[in-house]
TILUM-596785 format. One record per residue: residue number from 1; residue in three letters; x, y, z negated of N, C-alpha, C in turn. Coordinates in Angstrom, 1 decimal. Atoms other than C-alpha are relative to their C-alpha. Last residue first. Layout:
% TILUM-596785
KEBA; NUM; ALA; X; Y; Z; X; Y; Z; X; Y; Z
...
% end
This chain:
% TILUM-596785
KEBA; 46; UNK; 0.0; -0.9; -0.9; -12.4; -85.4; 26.0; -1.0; 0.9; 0.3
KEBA; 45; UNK; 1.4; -0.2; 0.4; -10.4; -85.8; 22.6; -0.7; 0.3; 2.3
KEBA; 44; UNK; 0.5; 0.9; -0.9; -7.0; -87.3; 23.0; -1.6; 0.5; 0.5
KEBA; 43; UNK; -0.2; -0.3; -1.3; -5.5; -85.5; 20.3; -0.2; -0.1; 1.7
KEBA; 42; UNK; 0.8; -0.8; 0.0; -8.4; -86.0; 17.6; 1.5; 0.5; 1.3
KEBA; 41; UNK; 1.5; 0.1; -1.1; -7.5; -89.8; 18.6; -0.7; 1.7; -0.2
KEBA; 40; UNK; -0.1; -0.1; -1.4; -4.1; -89.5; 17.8; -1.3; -0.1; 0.5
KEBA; 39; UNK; 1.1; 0.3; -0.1; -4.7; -87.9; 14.0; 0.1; -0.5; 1.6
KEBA; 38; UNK; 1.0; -0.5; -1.0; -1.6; -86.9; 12.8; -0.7; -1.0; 0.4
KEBA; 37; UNK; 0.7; 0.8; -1.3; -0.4; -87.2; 9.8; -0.4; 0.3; 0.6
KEBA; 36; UNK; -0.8; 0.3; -0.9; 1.9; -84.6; 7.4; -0.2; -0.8; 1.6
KEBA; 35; UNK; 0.3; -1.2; -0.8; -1.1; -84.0; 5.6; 1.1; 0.1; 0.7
KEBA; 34; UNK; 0.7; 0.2; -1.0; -1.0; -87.3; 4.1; -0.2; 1.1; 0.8
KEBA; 33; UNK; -0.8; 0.2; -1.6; 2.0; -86.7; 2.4; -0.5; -0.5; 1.1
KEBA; 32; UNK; -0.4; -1.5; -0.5; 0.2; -85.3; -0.6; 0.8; -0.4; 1.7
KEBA; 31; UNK; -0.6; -0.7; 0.5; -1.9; -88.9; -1.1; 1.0; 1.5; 0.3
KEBA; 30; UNK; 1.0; -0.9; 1.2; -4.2; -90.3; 0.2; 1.0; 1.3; -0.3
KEBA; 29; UNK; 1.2; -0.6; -0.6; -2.5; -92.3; 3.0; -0.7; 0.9; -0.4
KEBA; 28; UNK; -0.7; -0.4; -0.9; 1.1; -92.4; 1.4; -1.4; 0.2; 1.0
KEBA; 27; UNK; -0.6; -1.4; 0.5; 0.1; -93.1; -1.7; 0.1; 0.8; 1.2
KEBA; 26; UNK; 1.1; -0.4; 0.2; -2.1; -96.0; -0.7; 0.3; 1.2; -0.3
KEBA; 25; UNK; 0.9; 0.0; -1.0; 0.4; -97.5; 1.3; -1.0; 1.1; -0.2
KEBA; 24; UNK; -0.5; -0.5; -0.7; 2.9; -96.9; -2.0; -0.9; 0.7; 1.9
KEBA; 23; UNK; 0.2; -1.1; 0.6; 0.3; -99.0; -4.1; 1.1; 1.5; 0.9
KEBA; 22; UNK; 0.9; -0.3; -0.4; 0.3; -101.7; -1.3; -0.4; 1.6; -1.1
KEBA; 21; UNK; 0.3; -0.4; -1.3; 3.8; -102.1; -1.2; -1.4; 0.9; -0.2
KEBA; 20; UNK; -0.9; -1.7; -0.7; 4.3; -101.6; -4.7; -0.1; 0.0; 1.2
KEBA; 19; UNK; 0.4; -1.4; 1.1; 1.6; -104.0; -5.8; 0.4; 1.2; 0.4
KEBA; 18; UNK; 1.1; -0.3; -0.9; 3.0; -106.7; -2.8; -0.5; 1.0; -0.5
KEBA; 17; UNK; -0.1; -0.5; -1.3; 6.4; -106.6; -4.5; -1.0; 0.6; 1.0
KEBA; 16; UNK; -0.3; -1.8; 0.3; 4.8; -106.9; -7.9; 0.4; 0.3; 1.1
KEBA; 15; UNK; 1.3; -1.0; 0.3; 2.9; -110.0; -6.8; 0.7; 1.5; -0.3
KEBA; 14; UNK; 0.2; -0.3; -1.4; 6.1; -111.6; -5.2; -1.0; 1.1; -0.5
KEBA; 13; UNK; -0.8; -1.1; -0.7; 8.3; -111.1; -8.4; -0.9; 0.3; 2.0
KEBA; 12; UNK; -0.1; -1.5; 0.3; 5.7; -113.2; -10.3; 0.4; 1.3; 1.0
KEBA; 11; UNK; 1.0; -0.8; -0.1; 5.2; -115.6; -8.2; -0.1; 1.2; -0.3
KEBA; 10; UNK; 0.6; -0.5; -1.4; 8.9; -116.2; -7.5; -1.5; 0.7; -0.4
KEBA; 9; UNK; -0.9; -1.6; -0.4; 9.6; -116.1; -11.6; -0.4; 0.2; 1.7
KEBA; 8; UNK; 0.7; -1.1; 0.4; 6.9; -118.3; -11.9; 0.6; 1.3; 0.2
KEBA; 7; UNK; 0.9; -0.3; -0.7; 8.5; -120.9; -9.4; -1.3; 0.9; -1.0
KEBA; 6; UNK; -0.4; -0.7; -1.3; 11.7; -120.6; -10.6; -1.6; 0.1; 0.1
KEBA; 5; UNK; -0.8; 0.4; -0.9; 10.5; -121.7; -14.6; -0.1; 0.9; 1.7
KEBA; 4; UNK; 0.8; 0.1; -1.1; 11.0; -119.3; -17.1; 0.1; -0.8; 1.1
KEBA; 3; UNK; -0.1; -0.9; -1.1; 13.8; -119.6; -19.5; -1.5; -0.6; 0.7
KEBA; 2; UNK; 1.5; 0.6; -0.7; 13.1; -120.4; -23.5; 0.6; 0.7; 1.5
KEBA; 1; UNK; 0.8; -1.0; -0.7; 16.7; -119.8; -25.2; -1.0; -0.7; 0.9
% end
């Protein structure tokens, strides 16, 4: 059997880590659970 060496398997596994963070980030700004946010600077307003 062919194995992968460590240090592809790290790259790899880091890039998808970062993918789901940042795809998750982007869910979570945009997305339906953005209406849950609040806005501190429109509470502050003077």
């Amino acid at each position: 059997m062919n194995y992968m060496e460590p240090a592809t398997v790290l790259s790899i596994s880091i890039g998808v880590i970062v993918l789901a963070i940042t795809g998750f980030s982007v869910y979570t700004a945009f997305g339906p659970p953005s209406k849950q946010l609040a806005d501190p600077f429109d509470d502050h307003e003077d």
